[in-house]
N, C-alpha and C positions, 0 to 999 in steps of 0.2 A: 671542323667544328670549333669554335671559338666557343670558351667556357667564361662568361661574362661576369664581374665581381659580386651582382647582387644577384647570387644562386638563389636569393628565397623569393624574388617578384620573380624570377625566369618560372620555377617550380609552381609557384602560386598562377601564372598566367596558365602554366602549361594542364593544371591538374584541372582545369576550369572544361580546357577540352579532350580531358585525358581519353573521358570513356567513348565522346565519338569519335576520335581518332582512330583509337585502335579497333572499333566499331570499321573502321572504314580500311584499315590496314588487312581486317578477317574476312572482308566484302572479297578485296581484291586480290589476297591468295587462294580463298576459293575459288574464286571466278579465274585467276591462272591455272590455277588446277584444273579448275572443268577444263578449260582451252586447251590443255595437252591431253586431257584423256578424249575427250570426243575428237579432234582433230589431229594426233598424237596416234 
């Protein structure tokens, strides 16, 4: 991970897709979850 000098466009681009990212991060640890308990 490369920490780039203008940390407030990185933070500002980043906050822009914050909530569906991690939207999409809670998708696919559920969905690994499911996959080990029903096939687990």
């Amino acid at each position: 991970m490369k920490k780039p000098k203008e940390d407030y466009s990185f933070w500002t681009k980043y906050k822009r897709f914050a909530g569906t990212e991690i939207l999409l991060y809670v998708i696919m640890v559920v969905g690994i979850i499911a996959g080990i308990l029903i096939f687990g």
